[in-house]
N, C-alpha and C positions, 0 to 999 in steps of 0.2 A: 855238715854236708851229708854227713851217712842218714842221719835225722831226716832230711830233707827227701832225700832219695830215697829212704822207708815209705814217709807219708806217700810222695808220691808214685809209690807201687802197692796202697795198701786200697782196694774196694772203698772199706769201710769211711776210712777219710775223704777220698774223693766225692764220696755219695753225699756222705754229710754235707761235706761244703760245698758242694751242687743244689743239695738242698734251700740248704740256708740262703745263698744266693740269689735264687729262682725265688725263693719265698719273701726277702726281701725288698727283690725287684718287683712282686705284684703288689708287696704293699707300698712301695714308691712311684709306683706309673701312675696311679689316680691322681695322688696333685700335684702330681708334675705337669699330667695335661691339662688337668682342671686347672692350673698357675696359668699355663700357655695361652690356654683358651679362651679362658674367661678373665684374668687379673692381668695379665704382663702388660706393660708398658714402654719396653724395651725388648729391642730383638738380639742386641747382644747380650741381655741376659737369658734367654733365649736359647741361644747357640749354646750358652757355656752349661746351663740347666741341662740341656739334650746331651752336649759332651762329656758331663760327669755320668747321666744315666746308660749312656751308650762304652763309658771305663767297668761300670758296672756287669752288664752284659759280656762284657768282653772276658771278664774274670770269673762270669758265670761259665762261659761258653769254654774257655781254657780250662774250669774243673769239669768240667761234662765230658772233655774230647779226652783227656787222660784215662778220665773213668773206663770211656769206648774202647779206648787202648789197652787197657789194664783186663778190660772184659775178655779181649779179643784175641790177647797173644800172650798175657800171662803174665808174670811176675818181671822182674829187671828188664819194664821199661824203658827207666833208665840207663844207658849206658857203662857198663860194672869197669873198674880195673881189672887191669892182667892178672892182680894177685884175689881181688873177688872170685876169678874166675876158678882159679884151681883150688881157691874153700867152697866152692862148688861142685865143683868135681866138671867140669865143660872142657872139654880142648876150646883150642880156635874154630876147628873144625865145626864146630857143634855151634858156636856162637856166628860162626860166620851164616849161617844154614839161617839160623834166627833173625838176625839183623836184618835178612833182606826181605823179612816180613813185616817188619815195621819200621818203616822210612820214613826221614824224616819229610820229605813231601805226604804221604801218607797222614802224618801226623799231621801237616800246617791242611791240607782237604779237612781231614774232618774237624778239626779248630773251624774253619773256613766254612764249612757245614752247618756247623750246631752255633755260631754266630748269627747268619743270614737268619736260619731258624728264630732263633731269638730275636733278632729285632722285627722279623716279620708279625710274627706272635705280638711282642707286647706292642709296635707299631697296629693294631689291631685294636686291641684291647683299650691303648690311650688315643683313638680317633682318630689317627695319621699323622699325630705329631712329631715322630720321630723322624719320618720319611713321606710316606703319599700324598698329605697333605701339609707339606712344612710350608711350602709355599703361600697356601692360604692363609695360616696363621701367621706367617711372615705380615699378609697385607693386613690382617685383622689388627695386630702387636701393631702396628702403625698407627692404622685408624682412630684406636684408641690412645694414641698418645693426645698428649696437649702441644706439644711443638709441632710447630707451624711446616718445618723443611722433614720432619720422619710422615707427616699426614701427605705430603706435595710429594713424598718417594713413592707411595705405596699405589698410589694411582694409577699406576702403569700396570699395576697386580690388579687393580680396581678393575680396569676396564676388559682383562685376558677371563675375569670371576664372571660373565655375564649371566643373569639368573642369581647366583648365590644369592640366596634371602638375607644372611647375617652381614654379607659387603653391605648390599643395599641400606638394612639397618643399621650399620655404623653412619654409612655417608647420609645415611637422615640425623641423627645423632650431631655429627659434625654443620649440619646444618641451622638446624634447630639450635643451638646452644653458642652464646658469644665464643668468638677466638679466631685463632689462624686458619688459613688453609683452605676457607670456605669454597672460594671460589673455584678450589680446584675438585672440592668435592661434588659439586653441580658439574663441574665438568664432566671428571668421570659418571654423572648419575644420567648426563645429555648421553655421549657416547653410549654408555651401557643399554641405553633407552627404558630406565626404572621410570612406567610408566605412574605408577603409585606414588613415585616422588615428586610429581608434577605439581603439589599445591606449595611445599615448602619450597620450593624452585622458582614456581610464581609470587611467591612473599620476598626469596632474596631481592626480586625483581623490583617491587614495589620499594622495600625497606633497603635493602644493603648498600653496601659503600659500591663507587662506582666500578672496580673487577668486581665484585658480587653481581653487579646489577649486570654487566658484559659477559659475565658466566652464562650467569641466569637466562640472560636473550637469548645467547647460542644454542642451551639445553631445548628451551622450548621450541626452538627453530627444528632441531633433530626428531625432537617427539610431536613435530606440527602440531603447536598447540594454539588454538583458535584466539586463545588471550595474549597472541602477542602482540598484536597493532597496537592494541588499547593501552598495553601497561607501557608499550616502548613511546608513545607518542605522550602520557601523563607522566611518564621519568624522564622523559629526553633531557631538560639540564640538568639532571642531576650524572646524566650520565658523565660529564662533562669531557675529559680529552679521550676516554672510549666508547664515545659516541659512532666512531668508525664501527665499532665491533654490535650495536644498535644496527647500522644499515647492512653491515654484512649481513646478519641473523635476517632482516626482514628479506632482504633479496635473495638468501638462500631456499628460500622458502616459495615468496615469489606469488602467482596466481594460482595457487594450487588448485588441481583440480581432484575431487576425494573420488567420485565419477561422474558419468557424462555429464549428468546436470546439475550435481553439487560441489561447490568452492568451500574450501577451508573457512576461507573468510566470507561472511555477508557481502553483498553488493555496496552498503551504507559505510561498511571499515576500508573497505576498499577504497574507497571514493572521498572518503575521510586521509586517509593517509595520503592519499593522491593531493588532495588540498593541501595539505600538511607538508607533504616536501615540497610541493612547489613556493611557499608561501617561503618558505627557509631560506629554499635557492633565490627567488625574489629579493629577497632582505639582503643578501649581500653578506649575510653573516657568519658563511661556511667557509671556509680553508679551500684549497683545490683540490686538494685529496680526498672530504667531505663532500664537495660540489662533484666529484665524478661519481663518487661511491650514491651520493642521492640522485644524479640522471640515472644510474644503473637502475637502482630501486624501481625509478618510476617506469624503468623498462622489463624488469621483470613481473610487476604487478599491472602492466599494460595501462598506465595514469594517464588518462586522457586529461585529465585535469592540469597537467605537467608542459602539454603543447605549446601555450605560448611563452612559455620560459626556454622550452626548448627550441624554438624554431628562430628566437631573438639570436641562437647562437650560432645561426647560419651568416657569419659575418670572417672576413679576412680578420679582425681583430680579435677573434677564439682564438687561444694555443690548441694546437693540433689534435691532443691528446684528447683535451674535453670537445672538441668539435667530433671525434671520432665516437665517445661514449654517447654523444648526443644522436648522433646517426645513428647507431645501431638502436637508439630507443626509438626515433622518429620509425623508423623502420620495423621495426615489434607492433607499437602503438597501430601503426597503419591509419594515419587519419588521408584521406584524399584530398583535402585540401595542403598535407605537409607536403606533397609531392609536387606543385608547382615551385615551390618557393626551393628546394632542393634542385630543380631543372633548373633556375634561374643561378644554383650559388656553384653550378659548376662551370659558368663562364667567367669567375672570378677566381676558382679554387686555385692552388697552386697545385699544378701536374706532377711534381715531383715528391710532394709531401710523402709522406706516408704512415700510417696507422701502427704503434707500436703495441705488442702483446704488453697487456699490464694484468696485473695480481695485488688482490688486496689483502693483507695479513690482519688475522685476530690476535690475541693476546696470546694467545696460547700456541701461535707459527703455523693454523691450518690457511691455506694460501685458499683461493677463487679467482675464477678469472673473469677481470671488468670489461676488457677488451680485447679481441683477437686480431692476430697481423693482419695487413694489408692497402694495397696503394690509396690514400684520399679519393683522388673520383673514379679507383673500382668500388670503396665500400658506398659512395652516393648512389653508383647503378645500381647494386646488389640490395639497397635499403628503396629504391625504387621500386624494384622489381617485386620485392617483398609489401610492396602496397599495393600493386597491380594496378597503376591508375594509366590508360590508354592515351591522357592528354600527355604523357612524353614520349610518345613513340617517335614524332616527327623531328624532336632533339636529340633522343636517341639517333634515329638513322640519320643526322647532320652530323652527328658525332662519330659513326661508322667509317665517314669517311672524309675525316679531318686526321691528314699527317700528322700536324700537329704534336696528337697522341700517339703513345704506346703502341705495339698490335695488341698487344693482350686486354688493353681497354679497348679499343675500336672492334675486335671480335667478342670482348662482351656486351658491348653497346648492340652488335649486331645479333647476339643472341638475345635480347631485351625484347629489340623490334621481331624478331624471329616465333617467337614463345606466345607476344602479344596479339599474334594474329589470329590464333586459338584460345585468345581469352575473354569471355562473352562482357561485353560494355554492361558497365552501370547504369 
């Protein structure tokens, strides 16, 4: 113990082993970050890599702050016995005077001091591995793993990295090369909007299994990429039961317009897909869920090509739901011919129905909305109104003031004819 308490009141020792410390630790920090950055494959090994380098420091930092100590106030930094004392020659008095110049808070500050120091410093030197950027190489250590659920954690780091050139190059990496996780890696490369990843994005499209291929849709959807119709309507069976997450992507997208007078898509892709869904819904061979999600589509991309499929669904025999998604597209589309046969299906509709808010999920739980609230024949008037065709005014105003109705439909009906008298004929 007396041994102990020499060394550590003696310069010389302290300095040494500061030394050697400090000197060891520069030569440890290089491939430690170089491990981290470039080779790990594991993030708990990772942590514990960093945990032993940061035991290091710590043991650096405890010979440095002694040293400060020993610089600072002298000799029996350590705490002396009673009888040290008087082969010293100190009263109490003399010792008490001293003691209260180095305290043990005193002591744990500059401990506390020359630590932060330290990890600041070599946190620098090995590229933020230790702290600034742990985070990053957290999501890097992932990326490069080969399992499948450490690549699908790291993504949520993926998409916070926006810009990082080395994210972006892993999740091309993960793209490019057989394995897990693919799809989630086009996810994060949609959301981040790596505009550069956009070919091997468009190859999962083409080639991958079907979530690759429903990744893949939704990416290009977010980076409006001009080759979405084409590859979604030459992969359509392959998409097979994320064929939803196909019409989501296309209707998110919609009739873009890039400016006044140029669309995303050609007039020919447009009018092709319009063919295309309609031809689906025709066949009978879509789900209900699929048949609202493809009226949506053809409401969003304004598919005139879609009218007589849609306008067959002006029938008491719809369920509600798709007669409502159907409306709102007759209503978008705006053809002037849908507008008679719409005045004629509200002397059939039921008055009471009403339009339920629905939402369609991708794979990945980002929701859209295919249809917003509202009574059955307010959303007829409103999809009416929305064509502005003059030959329903006269139904309109029989409908103003038929009991019958609602007030809140007979005052919209009345705002119809109202609006229409300031609206210049066809």
């Amino acid at each position: 113990m007396k041994k102990l308490k020499s060394l550590l009141n003696s310069k010389l020792f302290l300095g040494t082993v500061s030394i050697v410390l400090i000197a060891f630790s520069l030569v440890s920090i290089i491939p430690v970050s170089k491990y981290i950055i470039n080779e790990s494959l594991d993030v708990v090994t990772n942590f514990y890599t960093v945990a032993v380098f940061m035991l290091l420091l710590a043991l650096s930092s405890a010979a440095q702050a002694f040293l400060i100590v020993a610089v600072i106030w002298g000799k029996n930094i350590i705490q002396p016995k009673p009888a040290e004392l008087k082969r010293n020659g100190e009263d109490d008095i003399d010792f008490s005077m001293r003691a209260m110049k180095v305290t043990g808070a005193k002591k744990s500050f500059i401990f506390g001091a020359a630590l932060a120091i330290n990890i600041f410093a070599f946190d620098m030197i090995g590229d933020g591995v230790l702290v600034t950027s742990s985070k990053r190489y957290h999501v890097l250590t992932n990326l490069r793993s080969t399992d499948g659920q450490q690549r699908a954690d790291a993504m949520a780091g993926a998409i916070q990295l926006i810009g990082d050139a080395e994210v972006a190059s892993a999740l091309r990496r993960i793209m490019e090369s057989p394995g897990e996780a693919r799809e989630w890696a086009v996810y994060a490369a949609g959301i981040r909007g790596d505009s550069k990843l956009r070919n091997p994005i468009a190859n999962l499209l083409r080639t991958g299994n079907k979530r690759e291929r429903a990744a893949a849709a939704m990416a290009l959807a977010r980076m409006n990429d001009p080759r979405l119709i084409r590859l979604v309507i030459d992969g359509w069976p392959k998409f097979e039961e994320m064929q939803k997450d196909a019409l989501i992507a296309l209707g998110m997208v919609g009739k873009k317009r890039l400016n006044r007078d140029v669309f995303l898509f050609s007039d020919s892709e447009m009018r092709e897909l319009g063919a295309f869904l309609a031809e689906q819904l025709e066949s009978k061979r879509l789900d209900k869920d699929l048949t609202r999600l493809a009226i949506w589509c053809l409401n969003k991309f304004e598919s005139a090509e879609g009218l007589a499929y849609l306008e067959s669904l002006l029938s008491v025999q719809t369920d509600t739901q798709t007669l409502c998604v159907a409306l709102e597209a007759l209503g978008n589309i705006g053809a002037a011919d849908s507008s008679p046969k719409m005045v004629d299906f509200i002397k059939i509709a039921d008055k009471s129905s009403e339009c339920q808010e629905m939402v369609a999920t991708d794979f990945t739980g980002k929701q859209v909305l295919i249809c917003s609230n509202s009574n059955l024949i307010a959303r007829i008037i409103y999809e009416i109104a929305h064509i502005g065709d003059y030959r329903a005014v006269p139904e309109m105003a029989r409908l103003a003031e038929d009991p019958s109705y609602r007030e809140s439909i007979r005052s919209l009906a009345k705002e119809f004819v109202f609006k229409m008298q300031y609206q210049p004929r066809q």
